[in-house]
SEVO-858667 format. One record per residue (C-alpha): z, x, y; residue in three letters. Coordinates in steps of 0.25 Angstrom, whole numbers, padded with zeros to 4 digits, always signed. Example, Ala and Ser with C-alpha at 12.3 -4.5 7.8 and 13.67 -1.06 7.14 Angstrom:
# SEVO-858667
+0031+0049-0018ALA;+0029+0055-0004SER;
***
This chain:
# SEVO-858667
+0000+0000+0000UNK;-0003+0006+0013UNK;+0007+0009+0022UNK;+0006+0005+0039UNK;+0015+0008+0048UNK;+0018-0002+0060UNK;+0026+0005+0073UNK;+0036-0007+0079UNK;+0046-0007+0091UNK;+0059-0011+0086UNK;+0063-0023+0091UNK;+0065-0035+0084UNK;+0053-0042+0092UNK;+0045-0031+0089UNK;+0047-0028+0075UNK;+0043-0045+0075UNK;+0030-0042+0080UNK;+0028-0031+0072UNK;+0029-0037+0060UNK;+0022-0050+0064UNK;+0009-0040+0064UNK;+0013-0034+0052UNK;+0016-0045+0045UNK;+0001-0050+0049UNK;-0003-0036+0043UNK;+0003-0038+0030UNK;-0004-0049+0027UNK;-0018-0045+0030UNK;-0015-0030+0022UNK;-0006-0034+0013UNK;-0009-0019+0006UNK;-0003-0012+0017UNK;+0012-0011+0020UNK;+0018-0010+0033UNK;+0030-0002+0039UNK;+0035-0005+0052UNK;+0040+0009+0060UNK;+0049+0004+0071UNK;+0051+0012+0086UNK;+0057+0010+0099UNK;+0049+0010+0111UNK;+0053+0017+0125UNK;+0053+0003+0129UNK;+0063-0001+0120UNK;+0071+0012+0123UNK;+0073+0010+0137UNK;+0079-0003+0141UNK;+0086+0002+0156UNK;+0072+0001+0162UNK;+0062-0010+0168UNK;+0050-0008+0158UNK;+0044-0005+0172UNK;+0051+0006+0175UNK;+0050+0015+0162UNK;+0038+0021+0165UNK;+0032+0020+0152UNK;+0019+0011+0149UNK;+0020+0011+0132UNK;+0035+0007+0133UNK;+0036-0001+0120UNK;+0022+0007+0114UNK;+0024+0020+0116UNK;+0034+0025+0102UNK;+0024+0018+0095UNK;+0012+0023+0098UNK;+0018+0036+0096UNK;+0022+0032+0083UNK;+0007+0027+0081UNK;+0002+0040+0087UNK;+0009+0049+0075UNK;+0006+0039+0066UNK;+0019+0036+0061UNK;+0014+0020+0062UNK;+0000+0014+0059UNK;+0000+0003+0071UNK;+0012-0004+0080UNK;+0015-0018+0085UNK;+0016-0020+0101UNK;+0017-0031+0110UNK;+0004-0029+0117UNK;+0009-0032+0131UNK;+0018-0019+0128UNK;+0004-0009+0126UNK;+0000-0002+0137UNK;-0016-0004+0140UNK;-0019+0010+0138UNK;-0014+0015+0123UNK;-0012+0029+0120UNK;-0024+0037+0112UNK;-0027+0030+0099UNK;-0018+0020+0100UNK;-0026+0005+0101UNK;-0023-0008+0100UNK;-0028-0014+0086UNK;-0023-0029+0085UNK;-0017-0038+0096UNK;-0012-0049+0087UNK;-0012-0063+0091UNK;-0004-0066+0104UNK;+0008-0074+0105UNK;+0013-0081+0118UNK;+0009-0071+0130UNK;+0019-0078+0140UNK;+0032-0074+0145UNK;+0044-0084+0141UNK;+0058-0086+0148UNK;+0071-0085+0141UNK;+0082-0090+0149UNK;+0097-0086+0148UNK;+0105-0098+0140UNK;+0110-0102+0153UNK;+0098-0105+0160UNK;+0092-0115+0148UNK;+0082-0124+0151UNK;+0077-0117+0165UNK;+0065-0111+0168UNK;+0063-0099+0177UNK;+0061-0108+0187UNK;+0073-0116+0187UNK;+0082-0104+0184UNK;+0091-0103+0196UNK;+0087-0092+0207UNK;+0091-0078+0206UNK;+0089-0079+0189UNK;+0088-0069+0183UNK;+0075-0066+0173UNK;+0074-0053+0164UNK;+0061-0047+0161UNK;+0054-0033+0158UNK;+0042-0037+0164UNK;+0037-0035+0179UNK;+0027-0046+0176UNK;+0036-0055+0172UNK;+0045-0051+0185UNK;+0034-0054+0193UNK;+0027-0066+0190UNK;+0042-0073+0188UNK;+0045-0068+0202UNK;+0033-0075+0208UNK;+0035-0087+0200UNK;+0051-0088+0200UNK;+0055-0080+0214UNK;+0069-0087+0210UNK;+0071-0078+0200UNK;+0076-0063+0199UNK;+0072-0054+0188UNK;+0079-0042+0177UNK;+0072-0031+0169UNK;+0077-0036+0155UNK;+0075-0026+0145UNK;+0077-0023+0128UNK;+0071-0033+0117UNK;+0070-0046+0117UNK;+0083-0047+0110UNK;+0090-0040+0120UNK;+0085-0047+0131UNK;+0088-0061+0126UNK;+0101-0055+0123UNK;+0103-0051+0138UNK;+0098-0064+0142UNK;+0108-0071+0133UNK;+0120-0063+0135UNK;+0120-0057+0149UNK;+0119-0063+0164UNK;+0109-0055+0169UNK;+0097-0064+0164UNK;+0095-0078+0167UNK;+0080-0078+0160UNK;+0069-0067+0154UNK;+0057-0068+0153UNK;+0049-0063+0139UNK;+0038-0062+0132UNK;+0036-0076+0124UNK;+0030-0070+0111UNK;+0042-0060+0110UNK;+0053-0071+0109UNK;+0041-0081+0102UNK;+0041-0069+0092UNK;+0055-0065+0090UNK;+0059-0082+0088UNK;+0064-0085+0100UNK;+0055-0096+0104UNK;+0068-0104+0109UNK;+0073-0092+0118UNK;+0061-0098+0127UNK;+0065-0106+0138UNK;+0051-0104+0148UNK;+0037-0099+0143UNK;+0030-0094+0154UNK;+0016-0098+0149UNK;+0010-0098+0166UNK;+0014-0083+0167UNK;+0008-0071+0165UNK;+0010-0063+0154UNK;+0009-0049+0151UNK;-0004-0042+0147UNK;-0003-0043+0133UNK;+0009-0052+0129UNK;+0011-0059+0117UNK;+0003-0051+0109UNK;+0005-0039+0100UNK;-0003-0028+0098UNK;-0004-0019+0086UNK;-0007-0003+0090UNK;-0012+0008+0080UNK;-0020+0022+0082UNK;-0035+0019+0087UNK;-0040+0031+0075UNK;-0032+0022+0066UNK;-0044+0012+0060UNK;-0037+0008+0049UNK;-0026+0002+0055UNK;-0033-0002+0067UNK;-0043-0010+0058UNK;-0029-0016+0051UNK;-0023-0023+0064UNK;-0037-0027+0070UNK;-0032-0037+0060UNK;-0024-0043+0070UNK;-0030-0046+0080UNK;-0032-0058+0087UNK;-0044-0060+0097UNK;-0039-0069+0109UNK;-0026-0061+0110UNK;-0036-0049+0107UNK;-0045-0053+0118UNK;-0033-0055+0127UNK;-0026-0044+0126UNK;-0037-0036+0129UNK;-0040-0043+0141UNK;-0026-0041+0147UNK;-0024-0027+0143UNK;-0037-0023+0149UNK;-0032-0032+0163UNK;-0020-0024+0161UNK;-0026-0013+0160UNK;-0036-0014+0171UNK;-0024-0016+0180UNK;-0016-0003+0177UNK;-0005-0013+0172UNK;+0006-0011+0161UNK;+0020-0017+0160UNK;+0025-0013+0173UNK;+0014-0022+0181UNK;+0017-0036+0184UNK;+0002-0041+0178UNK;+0001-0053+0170UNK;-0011-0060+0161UNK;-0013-0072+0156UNK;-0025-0072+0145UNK;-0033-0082+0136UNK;-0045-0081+0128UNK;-0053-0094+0125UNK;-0068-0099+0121UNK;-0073-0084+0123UNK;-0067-0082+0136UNK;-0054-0074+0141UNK;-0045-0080+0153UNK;-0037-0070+0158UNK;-0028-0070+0171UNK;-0019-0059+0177UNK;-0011-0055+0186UNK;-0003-0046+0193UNK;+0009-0046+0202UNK;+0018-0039+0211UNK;+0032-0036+0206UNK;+0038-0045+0215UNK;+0028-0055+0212UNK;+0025-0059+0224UNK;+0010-0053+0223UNK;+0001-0057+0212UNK;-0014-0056+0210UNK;-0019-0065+0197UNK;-0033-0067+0193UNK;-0041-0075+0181UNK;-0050-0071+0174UNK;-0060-0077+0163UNK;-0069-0068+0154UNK;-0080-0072+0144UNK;-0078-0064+0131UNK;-0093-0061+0126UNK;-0093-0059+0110UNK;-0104-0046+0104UNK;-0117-0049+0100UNK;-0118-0054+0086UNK;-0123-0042+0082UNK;-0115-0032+0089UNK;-0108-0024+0078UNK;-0093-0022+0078UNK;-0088-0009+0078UNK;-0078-0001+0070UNK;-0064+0001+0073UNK;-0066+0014+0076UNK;-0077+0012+0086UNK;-0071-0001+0093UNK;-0066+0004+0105UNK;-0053-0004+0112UNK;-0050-0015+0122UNK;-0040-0013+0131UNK;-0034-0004+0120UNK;-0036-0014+0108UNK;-0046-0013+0098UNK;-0051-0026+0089UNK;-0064-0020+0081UNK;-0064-0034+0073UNK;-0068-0043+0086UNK;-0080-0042+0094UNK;-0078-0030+0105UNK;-0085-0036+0115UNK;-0075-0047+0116UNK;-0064-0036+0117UNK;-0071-0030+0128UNK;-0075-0044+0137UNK;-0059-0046+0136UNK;-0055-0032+0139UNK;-0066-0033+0152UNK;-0060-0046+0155UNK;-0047-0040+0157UNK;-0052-0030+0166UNK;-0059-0041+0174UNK;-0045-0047+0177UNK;-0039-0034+0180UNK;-0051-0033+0191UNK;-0049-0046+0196UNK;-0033-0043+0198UNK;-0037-0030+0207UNK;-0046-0037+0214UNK;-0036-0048+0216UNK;-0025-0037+0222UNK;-0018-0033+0211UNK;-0021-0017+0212UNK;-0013-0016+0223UNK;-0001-0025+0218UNK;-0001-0017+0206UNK;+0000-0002+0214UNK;+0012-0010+0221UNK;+0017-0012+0207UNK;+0014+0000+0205UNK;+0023+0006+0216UNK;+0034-0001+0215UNK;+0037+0004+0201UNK;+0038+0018+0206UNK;
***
Protein backbone atom coordinates (compact mmCIF):
# COMPACT_ATOMS: atom_id res chain seq x y z
CA UNK A 1 0.00 0.00 0.00
CA UNK A 2 1.58 3.29 -0.79
CA UNK A 3 2.15 5.48 1.86
CA UNK A 4 1.13 9.77 1.56
CA UNK A 5 2.06 11.98 3.82
CA UNK A 6 -0.53 14.97 4.52
CA UNK A 7 1.16 18.33 6.51
CA UNK A 8 -1.82 19.80 8.91
CA UNK A 9 -1.87 22.76 11.40
CA UNK A 10 -2.66 21.43 14.87
CA UNK A 11 -5.80 22.85 15.77
CA UNK A 12 -8.83 20.98 16.22
CA UNK A 13 -10.56 22.98 13.32
CA UNK A 14 -7.66 22.25 11.25
CA UNK A 15 -7.00 18.63 11.74
CA UNK A 16 -11.20 18.67 10.80
CA UNK A 17 -10.47 20.06 7.53
CA UNK A 18 -7.72 18.07 6.92
CA UNK A 19 -9.31 14.91 7.28
CA UNK A 20 -12.40 15.99 5.42
CA UNK A 21 -10.08 15.96 2.32
CA UNK A 22 -8.39 12.95 3.31
CA UNK A 23 -11.29 11.31 3.94
CA UNK A 24 -12.60 12.13 0.20
CA UNK A 25 -8.99 10.69 -0.81
CA UNK A 26 -9.49 7.51 0.66
CA UNK A 27 -12.33 6.80 -0.94
CA UNK A 28 -11.23 7.62 -4.49
CA UNK A 29 -7.55 5.54 -3.72
CA UNK A 30 -8.62 3.16 -1.48
CA UNK A 31 -4.86 1.58 -2.13
CA UNK A 32 -2.96 4.22 -0.75
CA UNK A 33 -2.75 5.06 2.89
CA UNK A 34 -2.48 8.21 4.61
CA UNK A 35 -0.62 9.71 7.60
CA UNK A 36 -1.29 13.08 8.82
CA UNK A 37 2.20 14.88 10.12
CA UNK A 38 0.96 17.81 12.29
CA UNK A 39 2.91 21.43 12.80
CA UNK A 40 2.53 24.86 14.17
CA UNK A 41 2.54 27.80 12.23
CA UNK A 42 4.30 31.27 13.33
CA UNK A 43 0.67 32.37 13.15
CA UNK A 44 -0.17 29.91 15.73
CA UNK A 45 3.01 30.78 17.85
CA UNK A 46 2.62 34.20 18.13
CA UNK A 47 -0.71 35.35 19.87
CA UNK A 48 0.48 38.92 21.41
CA UNK A 49 0.29 40.52 18.12
CA UNK A 50 -2.56 41.89 15.47
CA UNK A 51 -1.88 39.56 12.62
CA UNK A 52 -1.36 42.95 11.05
CA UNK A 53 1.43 43.79 12.77
CA UNK A 54 3.81 40.38 12.43
CA UNK A 55 5.27 41.33 9.52
CA UNK A 56 5.07 37.98 8.12
CA UNK A 57 2.79 37.27 4.71
CA UNK A 58 2.86 33.12 5.03
CA UNK A 59 1.63 33.23 8.81
CA UNK A 60 -0.21 30.04 8.91
CA UNK A 61 1.73 28.58 5.62
CA UNK A 62 5.08 29.00 6.11
CA UNK A 63 6.35 25.49 8.58
CA UNK A 64 4.47 23.73 5.94
CA UNK A 65 5.70 24.59 3.08
CA UNK A 66 9.08 23.96 4.57
CA UNK A 67 8.04 20.68 5.47
CA UNK A 68 6.75 20.19 1.84
CA UNK A 69 10.05 21.64 0.58
CA UNK A 70 12.18 18.74 2.27
CA UNK A 71 9.74 16.41 1.51
CA UNK A 72 9.00 15.27 4.75
CA UNK A 73 4.99 15.43 3.60
CA UNK A 74 3.47 14.82 -0.10
CA UNK A 75 0.65 17.74 0.10
CA UNK A 76 -1.05 20.11 3.02
CA UNK A 77 -4.44 21.33 3.70
CA UNK A 78 -4.94 25.25 4.04
CA UNK A 79 -7.75 27.48 4.24
CA UNK A 80 -7.21 29.35 0.92
CA UNK A 81 -7.99 32.73 2.22
CA UNK A 82 -4.64 31.95 4.47
CA UNK A 83 -2.32 31.49 1.08
CA UNK A 84 -0.42 34.19 -0.10
CA UNK A 85 -0.97 34.98 -3.90
CA UNK A 86 2.53 34.47 -4.83
CA UNK A 87 3.67 30.74 -3.51
CA UNK A 88 7.26 30.09 -2.88
CA UNK A 89 9.20 28.12 -5.89
CA UNK A 90 7.60 24.70 -6.63
CA UNK A 91 5.05 25.03 -4.43
CA UNK A 92 1.23 25.25 -6.38
CA UNK A 93 -2.07 24.88 -5.66
CA UNK A 94 -3.56 21.60 -7.09
CA UNK A 95 -7.14 21.33 -5.69
CA UNK A 96 -9.61 23.99 -4.33
CA UNK A 97 -12.22 21.78 -3.09
CA UNK A 98 -15.87 22.85 -3.08
CA UNK A 99 -16.45 25.96 -1.08
CA UNK A 100 -18.44 26.37 1.92
CA UNK A 101 -20.27 29.42 3.23
CA UNK A 102 -17.70 32.42 2.26
CA UNK A 103 -19.49 35.01 4.78
CA UNK A 104 -18.62 36.23 7.92
CA UNK A 105 -21.06 35.33 11.01
CA UNK A 106 -21.54 36.90 14.48
CA UNK A 107 -21.20 35.23 17.85
CA UNK A 108 -22.44 37.33 20.61
CA UNK A 109 -21.54 37.07 24.21
CA UNK A 110 -24.49 34.93 26.30
CA UNK A 111 -25.61 38.35 27.38
CA UNK A 112 -26.34 40.01 24.45
CA UNK A 113 -28.83 36.98 23.00
CA UNK A 114 -31.08 37.80 20.39
CA UNK A 115 -29.27 41.25 19.35
CA UNK A 116 -27.83 41.98 16.18
CA UNK A 117 -24.78 44.17 15.77
CA UNK A 118 -27.08 46.85 15.13
CA UNK A 119 -29.11 46.65 18.21
CA UNK A 120 -26.04 46.07 20.58
CA UNK A 121 -25.75 48.95 22.66
CA UNK A 122 -23.02 51.71 21.80
CA UNK A 123 -19.49 51.48 22.79
CA UNK A 124 -19.85 47.30 22.37
CA UNK A 125 -17.17 45.70 22.06
CA UNK A 126 -16.49 43.21 18.71
CA UNK A 127 -13.34 41.11 18.51
CA UNK A 128 -11.84 40.26 15.29
CA UNK A 129 -8.35 39.45 13.61
CA UNK A 130 -9.27 40.99 10.43
CA UNK A 131 -8.64 44.85 9.33
CA UNK A 132 -11.47 43.89 6.68
CA UNK A 133 -13.78 43.00 9.01
CA UNK A 134 -12.71 46.25 11.14
CA UNK A 135 -13.44 48.37 8.62
CA UNK A 136 -16.40 47.38 6.74
CA UNK A 137 -18.34 47.02 10.44
CA UNK A 138 -17.02 50.54 11.34
CA UNK A 139 -18.86 52.12 8.27
CA UNK A 140 -21.84 50.06 8.71
CA UNK A 141 -21.94 50.06 12.87
CA UNK A 142 -20.10 53.39 13.66
CA UNK A 143 -21.82 52.47 17.33
CA UNK A 144 -19.41 49.94 17.67
CA UNK A 145 -15.81 49.67 19.05
CA UNK A 146 -13.42 46.95 18.05
CA UNK A 147 -10.49 44.34 19.75
CA UNK A 148 -7.81 42.33 18.05
CA UNK A 149 -9.01 38.82 19.25
CA UNK A 150 -6.42 36.14 18.74
CA UNK A 151 -5.82 32.08 19.17
CA UNK A 152 -8.19 29.30 17.64
CA UNK A 153 -11.53 29.36 17.45
CA UNK A 154 -11.77 27.57 20.77
CA UNK A 155 -9.97 30.04 22.46
CA UNK A 156 -11.77 32.85 21.31
CA UNK A 157 -15.18 31.42 21.92
CA UNK A 158 -13.68 30.72 25.31
CA UNK A 159 -12.82 34.62 25.66
CA UNK A 160 -15.97 35.59 24.57
CA UNK A 161 -17.66 33.35 27.03
CA UNK A 162 -15.71 33.64 30.08
CA UNK A 163 -14.34 37.27 30.00
CA UNK A 164 -15.79 40.96 29.76
CA UNK A 165 -13.64 42.19 27.24
CA UNK A 166 -15.99 41.12 24.26
CA UNK A 167 -19.41 41.67 23.71
CA UNK A 168 -19.51 39.97 20.12
CA UNK A 169 -16.81 38.44 17.37
CA UNK A 170 -17.08 38.27 14.13
CA UNK A 171 -15.75 34.74 12.34
CA UNK A 172 -15.38 33.07 9.39
CA UNK A 173 -19.01 31.11 8.90
CA UNK A 174 -17.39 27.79 7.59
CA UNK A 175 -14.92 27.58 10.39
CA UNK A 176 -17.66 27.36 13.13
CA UNK A 177 -20.29 25.57 10.36
CA UNK A 178 -17.14 23.01 10.26
CA UNK A 179 -16.37 22.43 13.87
CA UNK A 180 -20.60 22.02 14.75
CA UNK A 181 -21.20 24.95 15.89
CA UNK A 182 -23.98 25.99 13.83
CA UNK A 183 -25.93 27.17 17.06
CA UNK A 184 -23.01 29.60 18.19
CA UNK A 185 -24.46 31.82 15.18
CA UNK A 186 -26.46 34.48 16.32
CA UNK A 187 -25.92 36.95 12.71
CA UNK A 188 -24.83 35.85 9.28
CA UNK A 189 -23.52 38.57 7.55
CA UNK A 190 -24.58 37.31 3.96
CA UNK A 191 -24.43 41.57 2.52
CA UNK A 192 -20.74 41.73 3.49
CA UNK A 193 -17.73 41.32 1.92
CA UNK A 194 -15.84 38.54 2.41
CA UNK A 195 -12.17 37.73 2.23
CA UNK A 196 -10.50 36.69 -0.93
CA UNK A 197 -10.68 33.17 -0.66
CA UNK A 198 -12.91 32.23 2.35
CA UNK A 199 -14.71 29.19 2.64
CA UNK A 200 -12.72 27.36 0.71
CA UNK A 201 -9.76 24.94 1.21
CA UNK A 202 -6.88 24.46 -0.69
CA UNK A 203 -4.72 21.50 -0.92
CA UNK A 204 -0.77 22.51 -1.82
CA UNK A 205 1.92 20.04 -3.10
CA UNK A 206 5.52 20.47 -4.99
CA UNK A 207 4.80 21.76 -8.71
CA UNK A 208 7.66 18.79 -9.98
CA UNK A 209 5.55 16.40 -8.00
CA UNK A 210 3.08 15.09 -10.98
CA UNK A 211 2.00 12.21 -9.37
CA UNK A 212 0.41 13.80 -6.43
CA UNK A 213 -0.53 16.80 -8.31
CA UNK A 214 -2.50 14.61 -10.70
CA UNK A 215 -3.90 12.67 -7.29
CA UNK A 216 -5.68 16.06 -5.74
CA UNK A 217 -6.66 17.45 -9.36
CA UNK A 218 -9.32 14.89 -8.10
CA UNK A 219 -10.72 17.52 -5.93
CA UNK A 220 -11.40 19.94 -7.62
CA UNK A 221 -14.60 21.84 -7.91
CA UNK A 222 -15.01 24.16 -10.97
CA UNK A 223 -17.14 27.22 -9.71
CA UNK A 224 -15.16 27.47 -6.52
CA UNK A 225 -12.34 26.75 -9.00
CA UNK A 226 -13.31 29.53 -11.26
CA UNK A 227 -13.78 31.76 -8.33
CA UNK A 228 -11.11 31.58 -6.62
CA UNK A 229 -8.92 32.19 -9.25
CA UNK A 230 -10.75 35.36 -9.92
CA UNK A 231 -10.18 36.74 -6.57
CA UNK A 232 -6.83 35.72 -5.99
CA UNK A 233 -5.74 37.27 -9.20
CA UNK A 234 -7.98 40.67 -7.94
CA UNK A 235 -6.03 40.35 -4.99
CA UNK A 236 -3.20 40.10 -6.54
CA UNK A 237 -3.49 42.79 -8.91
CA UNK A 238 -3.94 44.91 -6.10
CA UNK A 239 -0.68 44.27 -4.07
CA UNK A 240 -3.28 43.11 -1.33
CA UNK A 241 -2.75 40.23 1.61
CA UNK A 242 -4.28 40.11 4.96
CA UNK A 243 -3.37 43.28 6.25
CA UNK A 244 -5.45 45.32 3.46
CA UNK A 245 -8.88 45.99 4.16
CA UNK A 246 -10.25 44.41 0.56
CA UNK A 247 -13.19 42.57 0.28
CA UNK A 248 -14.99 40.17 -2.79
CA UNK A 249 -17.90 39.12 -3.22
CA UNK A 250 -18.06 36.35 -6.29
CA UNK A 251 -20.51 33.91 -8.34
CA UNK A 252 -20.31 31.97 -11.22
CA UNK A 253 -23.50 31.29 -13.21
CA UNK A 254 -24.77 30.25 -17.11
CA UNK A 255 -20.97 30.64 -18.23
CA UNK A 256 -20.43 34.06 -16.84
CA UNK A 257 -18.38 35.27 -13.50
CA UNK A 258 -19.98 38.26 -11.21
CA UNK A 259 -17.52 39.43 -9.24
CA UNK A 260 -17.56 42.73 -6.89
CA UNK A 261 -14.73 44.24 -4.80
CA UNK A 262 -13.79 46.54 -2.64
CA UNK A 263 -11.61 48.36 -0.86
CA UNK A 264 -11.53 50.62 2.27
CA UNK A 265 -9.75 52.73 4.58
CA UNK A 266 -8.91 51.52 7.95
CA UNK A 267 -11.32 53.70 9.53
CA UNK A 268 -13.83 52.89 7.06
CA UNK A 269 -14.69 55.89 6.24
CA UNK A 270 -13.28 55.66 2.53
CA UNK A 271 -14.30 53.07 0.28
CA UNK A 272 -13.91 52.53 -3.45
CA UNK A 273 -16.30 49.16 -4.76
CA UNK A 274 -16.83 48.13 -8.14
CA UNK A 275 -18.66 45.28 -10.13
CA UNK A 276 -17.84 43.44 -12.54
CA UNK A 277 -19.28 40.64 -14.88
CA UNK A 278 -17.12 38.40 -17.35
CA UNK A 279 -17.92 35.93 -19.92
CA UNK A 280 -16.12 32.82 -19.40
CA UNK A 281 -15.29 31.41 -23.28
CA UNK A 282 -14.73 27.44 -23.30
CA UNK A 283 -11.41 26.01 -25.94
CA UNK A 284 -12.22 25.09 -29.16
CA UNK A 285 -13.45 21.38 -29.52
CA UNK A 286 -10.38 20.59 -30.87
CA UNK A 287 -7.97 22.18 -28.79
CA UNK A 288 -6.06 19.52 -26.97
CA UNK A 289 -5.41 19.62 -23.15
CA UNK A 290 -2.27 19.55 -22.01
CA UNK A 291 -0.35 17.43 -19.41
CA UNK A 292 0.18 18.15 -16.02
CA UNK A 293 3.57 18.93 -16.56
CA UNK A 294 3.05 21.52 -19.17
CA UNK A 295 -0.28 23.32 -17.75
CA UNK A 296 0.92 26.32 -16.54
CA UNK A 297 -1.02 27.91 -13.19
CA UNK A 298 -3.67 30.57 -12.39
CA UNK A 299 -3.21 32.70 -10.11
CA UNK A 300 -1.00 30.07 -8.43
CA UNK A 301 -3.58 27.06 -9.07
CA UNK A 302 -3.19 24.56 -11.57
CA UNK A 303 -6.48 22.32 -12.68
CA UNK A 304 -5.01 20.36 -16.00
CA UNK A 305 -8.62 18.18 -16.08
CA UNK A 306 -10.73 21.50 -17.06
CA UNK A 307 -10.44 23.55 -19.98
CA UNK A 308 -7.38 26.23 -19.57
CA UNK A 309 -9.09 28.77 -21.22
CA UNK A 310 -11.87 28.93 -18.71
CA UNK A 311 -9.05 29.15 -16.06
CA UNK A 312 -7.39 31.92 -17.83
CA UNK A 313 -10.90 34.13 -18.67
CA UNK A 314 -11.43 34.12 -14.66
CA UNK A 315 -7.91 34.82 -13.74
CA UNK A 316 -8.13 37.90 -16.60
CA UNK A 317 -11.61 38.82 -14.97
CA UNK A 318 -9.93 39.28 -11.66
CA UNK A 319 -7.42 41.45 -12.92
CA UNK A 320 -10.34 43.61 -14.77
CA UNK A 321 -11.73 44.35 -11.31
CA UNK A 322 -8.50 45.11 -9.84
CA UNK A 323 -8.30 47.74 -12.65
CA UNK A 324 -11.40 49.04 -12.28
CA UNK A 325 -10.81 49.59 -8.30
CA UNK A 326 -7.43 51.63 -9.15
CA UNK A 327 -9.32 53.49 -11.61
CA UNK A 328 -12.06 54.10 -9.02
CA UNK A 329 -9.26 55.54 -6.34
CA UNK A 330 -8.31 52.77 -4.62
CA UNK A 331 -4.36 53.02 -5.31
CA UNK A 332 -3.91 55.74 -3.23
CA UNK A 333 -6.17 54.58 -0.19
CA UNK A 334 -4.33 51.41 -0.16
CA UNK A 335 -0.62 53.44 -0.08
CA UNK A 336 -2.54 55.13 2.97
CA UNK A 337 -3.12 51.76 4.29
CA UNK A 338 -0.03 51.23 3.55
CA UNK A 339 1.58 53.99 5.70
CA UNK A 340 -0.26 53.71 8.54
CA UNK A 341 0.94 50.37 9.14
CA UNK A 342 4.51 51.47 9.42
Amino acid sequence: MVLVKVGSRKSQLALIQTNHVVAQLQQMFPDKQFEIITMSTLGDNVLDKALSKIGEKSLFTKELEVALELKQVDFVVHSLKDLPTVLPPNMVIAAVCKRDPAYDAVVLHPKHKGKTLATLPAGSVVGTSSLRRIAHLKREFPHLEFADVRGNLNTRLRKLDEGNQYDALVLAAAGLERMGWHNRIDQRLTESPYAVGQGALAVECRESDHETANLLANLHHLPTLLCCIAERAFLKHLEGGCSVPIGVFSQYECDKLHLTGSVLSLDGAECVQQTHTHPLTAAPPSHAQPAMQDCISYSAIKAVDFDQHLLKDAEHAGIVLGEKLQAGGATAILHEVKLGQK
